[in-house]
VMD Tcl script that draws the C-alpha trace (Angstrom):
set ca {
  {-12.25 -37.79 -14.24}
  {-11.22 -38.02 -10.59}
  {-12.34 -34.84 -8.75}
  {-9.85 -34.30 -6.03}
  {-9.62 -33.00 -2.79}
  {-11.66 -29.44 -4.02}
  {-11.68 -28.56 -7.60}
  {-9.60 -25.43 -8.67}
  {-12.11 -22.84 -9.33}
  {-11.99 -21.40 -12.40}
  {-12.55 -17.76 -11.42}
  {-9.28 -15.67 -10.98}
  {-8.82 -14.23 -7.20}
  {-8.52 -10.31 -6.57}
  {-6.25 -9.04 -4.29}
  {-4.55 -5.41 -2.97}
  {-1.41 -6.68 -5.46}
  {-3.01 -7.60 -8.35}
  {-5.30 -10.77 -9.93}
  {-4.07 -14.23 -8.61}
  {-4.90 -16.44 -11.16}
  {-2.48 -19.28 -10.51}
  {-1.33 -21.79 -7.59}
  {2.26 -20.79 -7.89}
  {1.11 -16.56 -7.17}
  {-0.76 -18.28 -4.05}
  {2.08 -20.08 -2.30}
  {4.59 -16.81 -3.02}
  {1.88 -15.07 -0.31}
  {1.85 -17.63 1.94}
  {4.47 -16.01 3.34}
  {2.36 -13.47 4.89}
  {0.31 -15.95 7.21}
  {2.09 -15.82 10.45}
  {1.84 -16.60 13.98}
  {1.02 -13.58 16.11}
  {3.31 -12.18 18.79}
  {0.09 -11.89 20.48}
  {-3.28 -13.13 21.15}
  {-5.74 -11.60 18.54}
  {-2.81 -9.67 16.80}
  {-2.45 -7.70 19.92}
  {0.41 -5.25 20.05}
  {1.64 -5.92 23.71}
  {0.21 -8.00 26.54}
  {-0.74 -6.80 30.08}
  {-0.74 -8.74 33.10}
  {-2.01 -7.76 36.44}
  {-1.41 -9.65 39.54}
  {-2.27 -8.83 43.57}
  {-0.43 -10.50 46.65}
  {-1.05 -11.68 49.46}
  {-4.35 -12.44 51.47}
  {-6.38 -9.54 51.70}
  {-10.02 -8.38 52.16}
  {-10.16 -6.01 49.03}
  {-9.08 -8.77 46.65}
  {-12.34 -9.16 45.73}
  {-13.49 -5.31 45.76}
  {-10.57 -5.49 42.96}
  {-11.59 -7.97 41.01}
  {-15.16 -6.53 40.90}
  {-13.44 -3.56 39.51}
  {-11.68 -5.58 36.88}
  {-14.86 -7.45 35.61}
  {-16.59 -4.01 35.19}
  {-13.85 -3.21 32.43}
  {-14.34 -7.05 31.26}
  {-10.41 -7.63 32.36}
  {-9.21 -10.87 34.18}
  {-6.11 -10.72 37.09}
  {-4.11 -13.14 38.66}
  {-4.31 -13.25 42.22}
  {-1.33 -14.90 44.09}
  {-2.55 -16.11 47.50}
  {-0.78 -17.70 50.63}
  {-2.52 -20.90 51.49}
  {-1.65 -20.79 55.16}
  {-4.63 -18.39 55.46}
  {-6.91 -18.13 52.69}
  {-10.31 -16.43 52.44}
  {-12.41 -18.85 50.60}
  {-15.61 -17.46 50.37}
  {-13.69 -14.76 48.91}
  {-11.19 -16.78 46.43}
  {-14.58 -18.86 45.16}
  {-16.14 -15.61 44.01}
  {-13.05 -14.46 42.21}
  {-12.79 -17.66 40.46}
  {-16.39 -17.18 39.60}
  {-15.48 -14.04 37.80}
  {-13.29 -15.71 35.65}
  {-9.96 -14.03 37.62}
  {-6.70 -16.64 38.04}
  {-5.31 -17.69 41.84}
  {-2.03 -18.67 42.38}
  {0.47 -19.52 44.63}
  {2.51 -17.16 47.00}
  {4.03 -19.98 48.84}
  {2.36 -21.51 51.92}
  {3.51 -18.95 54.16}
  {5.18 -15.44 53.46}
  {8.31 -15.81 54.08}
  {11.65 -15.01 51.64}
  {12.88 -18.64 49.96}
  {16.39 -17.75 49.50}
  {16.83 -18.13 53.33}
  {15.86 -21.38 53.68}
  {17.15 -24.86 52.68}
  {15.81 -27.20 49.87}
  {13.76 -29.06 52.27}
  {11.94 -26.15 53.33}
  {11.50 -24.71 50.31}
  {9.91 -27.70 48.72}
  {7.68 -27.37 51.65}
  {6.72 -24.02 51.67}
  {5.92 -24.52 47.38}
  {4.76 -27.98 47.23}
  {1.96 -27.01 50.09}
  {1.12 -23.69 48.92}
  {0.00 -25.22 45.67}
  {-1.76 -28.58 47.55}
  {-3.96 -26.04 49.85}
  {-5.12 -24.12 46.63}
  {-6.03 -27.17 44.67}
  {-7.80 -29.00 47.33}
  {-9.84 -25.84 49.03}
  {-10.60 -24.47 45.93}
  {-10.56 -27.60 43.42}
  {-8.11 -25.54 41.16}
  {-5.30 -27.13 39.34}
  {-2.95 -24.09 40.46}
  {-1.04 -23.31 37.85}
  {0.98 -19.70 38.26}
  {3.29 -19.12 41.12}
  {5.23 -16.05 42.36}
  {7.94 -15.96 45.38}
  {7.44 -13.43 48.33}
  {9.38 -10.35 48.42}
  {10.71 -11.62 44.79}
  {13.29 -13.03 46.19}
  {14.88 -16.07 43.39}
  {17.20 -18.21 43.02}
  {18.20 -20.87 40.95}
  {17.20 -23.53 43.38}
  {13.98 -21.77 44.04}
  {13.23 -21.53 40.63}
  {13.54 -25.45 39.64}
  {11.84 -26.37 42.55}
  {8.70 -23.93 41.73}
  {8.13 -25.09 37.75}
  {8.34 -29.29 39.63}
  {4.98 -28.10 40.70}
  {3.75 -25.34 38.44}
  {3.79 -24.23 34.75}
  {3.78 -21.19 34.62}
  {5.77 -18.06 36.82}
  {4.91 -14.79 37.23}
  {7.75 -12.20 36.43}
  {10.31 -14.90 35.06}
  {10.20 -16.19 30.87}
  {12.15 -18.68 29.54}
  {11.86 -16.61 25.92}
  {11.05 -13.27 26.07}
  {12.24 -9.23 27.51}
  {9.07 -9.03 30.01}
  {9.54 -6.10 31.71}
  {7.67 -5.28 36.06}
  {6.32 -2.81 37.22}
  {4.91 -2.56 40.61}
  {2.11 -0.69 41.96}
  {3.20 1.36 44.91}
  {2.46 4.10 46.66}
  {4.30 7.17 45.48}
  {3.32 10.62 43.19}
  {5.04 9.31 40.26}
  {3.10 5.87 39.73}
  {0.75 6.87 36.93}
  {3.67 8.94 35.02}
  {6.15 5.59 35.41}
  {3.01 3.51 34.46}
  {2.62 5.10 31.40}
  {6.30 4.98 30.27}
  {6.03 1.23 31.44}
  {2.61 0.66 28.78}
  {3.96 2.89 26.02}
  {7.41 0.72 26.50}
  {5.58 -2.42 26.19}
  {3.40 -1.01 22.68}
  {6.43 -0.23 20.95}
  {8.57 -2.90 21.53}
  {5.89 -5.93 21.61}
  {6.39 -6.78 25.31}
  {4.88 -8.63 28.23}
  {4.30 -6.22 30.83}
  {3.63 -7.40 34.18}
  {2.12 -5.24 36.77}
  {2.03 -6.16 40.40}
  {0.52 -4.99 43.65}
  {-1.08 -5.76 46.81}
  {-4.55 -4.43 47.89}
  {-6.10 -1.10 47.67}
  {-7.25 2.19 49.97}
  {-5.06 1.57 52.57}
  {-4.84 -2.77 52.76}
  {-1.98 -4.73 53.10}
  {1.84 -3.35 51.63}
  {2.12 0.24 50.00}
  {-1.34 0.22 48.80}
  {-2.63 2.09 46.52}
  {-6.07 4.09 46.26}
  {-8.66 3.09 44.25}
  {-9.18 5.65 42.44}
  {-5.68 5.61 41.12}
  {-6.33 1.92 39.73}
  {-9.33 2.98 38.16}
  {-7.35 5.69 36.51}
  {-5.05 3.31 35.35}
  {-7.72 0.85 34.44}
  {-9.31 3.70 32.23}
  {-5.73 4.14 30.74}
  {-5.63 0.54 29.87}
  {-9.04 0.17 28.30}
  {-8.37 3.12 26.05}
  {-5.30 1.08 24.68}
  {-7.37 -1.71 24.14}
  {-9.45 -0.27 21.90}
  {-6.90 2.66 20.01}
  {-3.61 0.06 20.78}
  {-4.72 -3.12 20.37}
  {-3.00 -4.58 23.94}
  {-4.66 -8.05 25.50}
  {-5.08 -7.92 29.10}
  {-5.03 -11.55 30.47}
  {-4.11 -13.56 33.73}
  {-0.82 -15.19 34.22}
  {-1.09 -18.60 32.74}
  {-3.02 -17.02 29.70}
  {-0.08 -15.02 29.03}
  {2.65 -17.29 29.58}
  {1.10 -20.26 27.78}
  {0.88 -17.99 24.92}
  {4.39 -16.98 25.22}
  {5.78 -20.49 24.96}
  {3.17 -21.09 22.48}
  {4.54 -18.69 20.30}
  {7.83 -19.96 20.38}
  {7.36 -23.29 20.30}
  {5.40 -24.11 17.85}
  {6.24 -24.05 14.20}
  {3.95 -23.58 11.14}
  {3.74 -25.70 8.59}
  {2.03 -23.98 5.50}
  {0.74 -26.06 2.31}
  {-1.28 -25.39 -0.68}
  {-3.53 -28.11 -1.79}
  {-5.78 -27.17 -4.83}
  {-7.31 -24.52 -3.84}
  {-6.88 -25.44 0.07}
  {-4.79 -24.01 2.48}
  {-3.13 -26.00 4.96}
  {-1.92 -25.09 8.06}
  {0.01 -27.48 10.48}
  {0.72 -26.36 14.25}
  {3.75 -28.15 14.89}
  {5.76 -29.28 18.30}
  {2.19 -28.72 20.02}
  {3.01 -30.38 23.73}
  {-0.53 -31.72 24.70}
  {0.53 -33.18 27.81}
  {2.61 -30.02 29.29}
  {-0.20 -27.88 28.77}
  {-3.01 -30.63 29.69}
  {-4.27 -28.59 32.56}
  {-5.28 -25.79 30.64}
  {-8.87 -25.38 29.46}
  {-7.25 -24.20 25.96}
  {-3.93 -23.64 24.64}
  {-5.52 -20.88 21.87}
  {-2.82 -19.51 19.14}
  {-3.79 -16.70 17.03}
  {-2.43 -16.60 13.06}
  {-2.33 -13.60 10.97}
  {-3.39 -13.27 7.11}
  {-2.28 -10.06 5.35}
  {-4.78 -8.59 3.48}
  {-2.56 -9.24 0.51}
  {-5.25 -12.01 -0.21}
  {-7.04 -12.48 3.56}
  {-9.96 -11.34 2.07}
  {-10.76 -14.63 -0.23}
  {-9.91 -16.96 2.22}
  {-12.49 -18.54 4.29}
  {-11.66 -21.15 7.46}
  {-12.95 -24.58 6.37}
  {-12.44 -25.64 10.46}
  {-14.94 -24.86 12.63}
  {-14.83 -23.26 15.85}
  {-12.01 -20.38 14.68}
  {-12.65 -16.73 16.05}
  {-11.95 -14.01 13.08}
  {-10.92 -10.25 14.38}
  {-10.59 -7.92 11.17}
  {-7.93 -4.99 11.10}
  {-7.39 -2.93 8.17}
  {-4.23 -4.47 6.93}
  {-5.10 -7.80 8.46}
  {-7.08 -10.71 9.08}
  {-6.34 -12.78 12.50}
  {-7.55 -15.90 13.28}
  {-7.74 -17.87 16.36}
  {-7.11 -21.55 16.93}
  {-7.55 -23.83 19.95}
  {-4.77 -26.12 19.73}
  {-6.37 -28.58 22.33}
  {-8.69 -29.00 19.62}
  {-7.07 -28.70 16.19}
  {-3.21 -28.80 15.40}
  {-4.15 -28.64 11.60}
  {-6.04 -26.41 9.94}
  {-7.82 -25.77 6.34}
  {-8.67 -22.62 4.26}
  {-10.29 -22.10 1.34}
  {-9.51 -19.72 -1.47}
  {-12.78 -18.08 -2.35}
  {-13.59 -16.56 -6.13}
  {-14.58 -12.81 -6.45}
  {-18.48 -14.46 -6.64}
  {-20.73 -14.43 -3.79}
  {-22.23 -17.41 -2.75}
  {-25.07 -18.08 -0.45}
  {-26.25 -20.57 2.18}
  {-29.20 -22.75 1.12}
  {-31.05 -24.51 3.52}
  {-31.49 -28.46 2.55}
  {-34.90 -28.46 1.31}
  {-34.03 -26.61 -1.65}
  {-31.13 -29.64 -2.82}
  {-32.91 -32.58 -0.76}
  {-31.20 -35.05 -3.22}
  {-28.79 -36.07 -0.80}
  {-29.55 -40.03 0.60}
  {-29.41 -42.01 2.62}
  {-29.37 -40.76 6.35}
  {-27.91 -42.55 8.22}
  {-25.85 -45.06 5.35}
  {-23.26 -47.78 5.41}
  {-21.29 -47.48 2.22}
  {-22.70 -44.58 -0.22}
  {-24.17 -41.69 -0.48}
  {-26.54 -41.15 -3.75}
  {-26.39 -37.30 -4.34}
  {-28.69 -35.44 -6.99}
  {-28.21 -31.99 -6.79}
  {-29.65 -28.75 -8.63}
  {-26.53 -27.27 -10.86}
  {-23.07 -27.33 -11.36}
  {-21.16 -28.70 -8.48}
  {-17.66 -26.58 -7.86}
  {-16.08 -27.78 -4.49}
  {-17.24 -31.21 -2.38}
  {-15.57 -32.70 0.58}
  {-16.30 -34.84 3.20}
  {-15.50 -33.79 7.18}
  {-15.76 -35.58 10.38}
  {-17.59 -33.60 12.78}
  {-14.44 -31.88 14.04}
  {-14.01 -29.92 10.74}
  {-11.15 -32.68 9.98}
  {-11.13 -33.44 5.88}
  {-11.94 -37.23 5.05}
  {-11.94 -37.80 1.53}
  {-8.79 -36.94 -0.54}
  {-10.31 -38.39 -3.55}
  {-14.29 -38.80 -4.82}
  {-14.39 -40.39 -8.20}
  {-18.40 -40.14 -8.26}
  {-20.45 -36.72 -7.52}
  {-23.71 -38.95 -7.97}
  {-22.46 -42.14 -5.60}
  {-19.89 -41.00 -2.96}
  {-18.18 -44.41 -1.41}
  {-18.12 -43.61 2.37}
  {-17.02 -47.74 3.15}
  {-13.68 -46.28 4.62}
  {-15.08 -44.17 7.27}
  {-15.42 -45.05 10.49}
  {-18.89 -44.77 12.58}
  {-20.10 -41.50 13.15}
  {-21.30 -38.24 12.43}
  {-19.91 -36.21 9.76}
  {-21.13 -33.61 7.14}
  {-20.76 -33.01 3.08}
  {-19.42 -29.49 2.58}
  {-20.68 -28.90 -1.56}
  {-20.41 -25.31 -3.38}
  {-23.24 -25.35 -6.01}
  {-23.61 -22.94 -9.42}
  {-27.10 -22.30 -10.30}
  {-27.72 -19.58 -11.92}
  {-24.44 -17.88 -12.16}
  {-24.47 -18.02 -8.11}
  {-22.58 -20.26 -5.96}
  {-24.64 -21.85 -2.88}
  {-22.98 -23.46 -0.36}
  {-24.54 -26.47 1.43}
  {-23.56 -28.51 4.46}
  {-25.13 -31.60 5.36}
  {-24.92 -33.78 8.26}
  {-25.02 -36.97 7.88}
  {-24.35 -40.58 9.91}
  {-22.44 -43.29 9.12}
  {-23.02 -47.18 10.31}
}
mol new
graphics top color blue
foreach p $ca { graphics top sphere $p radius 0.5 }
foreach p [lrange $ca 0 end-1] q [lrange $ca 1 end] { graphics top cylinder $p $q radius 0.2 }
display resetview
């Protein structure tokens, strides 16, 4: 009998609607796994960003890293300060580009504002070795020509989407910031929104600064939504590479056996080449969430009451597996105890001997990509068609009326 891809297992599944106990039940739920709006299932996104060149900026973004937030920091390159710009990036904080001088673009020509972009961005990247990514205009003054000329050198803008209702909010100077800031965050929970928030410096720096103890109110504001609000606080590019992300890319959802599939579709690897990740976050209702484990590696899990959202690097993986689990525990067994498994390294087969009743087996390259769609033999697996390499046999085992699970690496020549 030809053992495919994984075996159905027997066992029915449980779930908060009743027993699934056929394929057909599985792929009518499918239709709760969706992309989230937001990074880890977050409710709203948060962006802050600081102009300019000033002193402070780093006093601020020692603040930020206290409360384990990132900013963006939009810098003219006519007059950076380095030392200071090299310790943000340190922190893990964004710089961008506020144009090579301050000065408003929708007074000058095309020439001159290529010029004033185009060497904002080349200063950053060179001082700094930075691929400068985010830009915002001085004053936020935009135009059309302005704006094509700014994404022929950057990705990503601050204040400006292609897809969504962002809304700004700047931080000024005045005794109704924290009440407007509020109405800005509460805005942005309730309807799902990127919210931007923009300033310059602090305690008396640079334009209609603010004190710092009114940002670390605010900041205290903001972590409390983190934890009772779910919001994701971010830099620039994070947010707006998740925001085309999200509507870009299609999923593509299959049932195989007892397998899910999911396929990131439309996934642009050279736009978004530049970025260390490109990380999309999927949510499972807990209408079955809870028997499904990731078969891919490297996927972050974050568990909510009525959900289950995982996380996918896209630079890495645009397709996915999941496994439908049975109601029965299994455990992890360490290779001595089912040392049957040879040889390491091998050219064609493996021989495999193994203590009880095998349930699930498939091969993966070391990626967590499936290889084998069919095995004909548990005891002689025909590995001929692989390339070189390393790659590892996933096997769920019943002994005993419990289900190991055992991974083993292996090489092939």
């Amino acid at each position: 009998m030809v053992l495919g891809l994984f075996i159905q297992l027997s066992c029915n599944f449980i779930c908060g609607h009743g027993v699934i106990n056929n394929k057909k039940t599985i792929i009518n739920n499918i239709e709760y796994v969706n992309i989230c709006k937001w990074k880890f299932g977050a409710k709203a996104c948060v962006v802050f960003s600081f102009d300019d060149n000033c002193k402070k900026h780093l006093e601020i973004a020692r603040l930020f890293d206290k409360y384990n937030f990132k900013a963006t920091f939009f810098v003219n390159s006519s007059n950076m300060l380095k030392d200071s710009l090299v310790e943000i990036l340190k922190l893990g904080h964004e710089i961008g580009s506020h144009c090579y001088s301050h000065i408003s673009l929708t007074e000058l020509d095309s020439v001159e504002v290529d010029y004033q972009i185009r060497m904002g961005k080349t200063l950053i990247d060179s001082l700094l070795n930075v691929d400068c990514l985010s830009f915002a205009e001085p004053f936020h003054h935009r135009s059309s020509l302005t704006k094509k000329i700014a994404f022929n050198y950057h990705l990503f803008f601050r204040d400006y989407s292609k897809y969504s209702d962002l809304k700004h909010y700047v931080l000024e100077s005045n005794t109704e910031l924290e009440n407007n800031y509020r109405s800005a965050l509460d805005d942005a929970i309730t309807y799902g929104r990127l919210l931007q928030i923009s300033g310059h410096s602090i305690d008396g720096e640079g334009y209609k600064s603010i004190k710092k103890e009114l940002l670390r109110s605010i900041l205290d504001t903001i972590d409390f939504n983190v934890k009772e609000n779910n919001i994701w606080i971010t830099t620039n590019k994070e947010a707006i590479q998740y925001e085309n992300l999200f509507k870009e890319i299609v999923l593509d959802k299959n049932i195989k056996g007892d397998t899910l599939i999911l396929n990131f579709k439309n996934y642009n690897a050279c736009k978004y080449d530049k970025m260390p990740t490109s990380q999309i976050s999927v949510e499972f209702s807990n209408v079955f969430t809870k028997k499904i484990v990731p078969l891919t590696d490297s996927i972050s899990r974050v568990i909510f009451k009525d959900k289950t959202v995982y996380t996918i690097d896209l630079k890495r993986d645009t397709c996915v597996y999941f496994k439908f689990e049975s109601n029965t525990d299994y455990n992890d067994v360490v290779l001595s105890d089912y040392d049957c498994i040879y040889p390491n390294p091998a050219r064609d087969y493996l021989n495999l001997r193994l203590k009880g009743e095998v349930v699930t087996l498939a091969i993966y390259d070391i990626n967590g990509v499936i290889q084998n769609t069919e095995i004909e033999n548990l005891s002689r697996i025909n590995i001929a068609d692989l390339k070189k390499g390393e790659y590892f046999l996933r096997i769920f085992i019943k002994d005993h009326n419990v289900i190991n699970k055992l991974n083993y690496l292996f090489l092939k020549n």
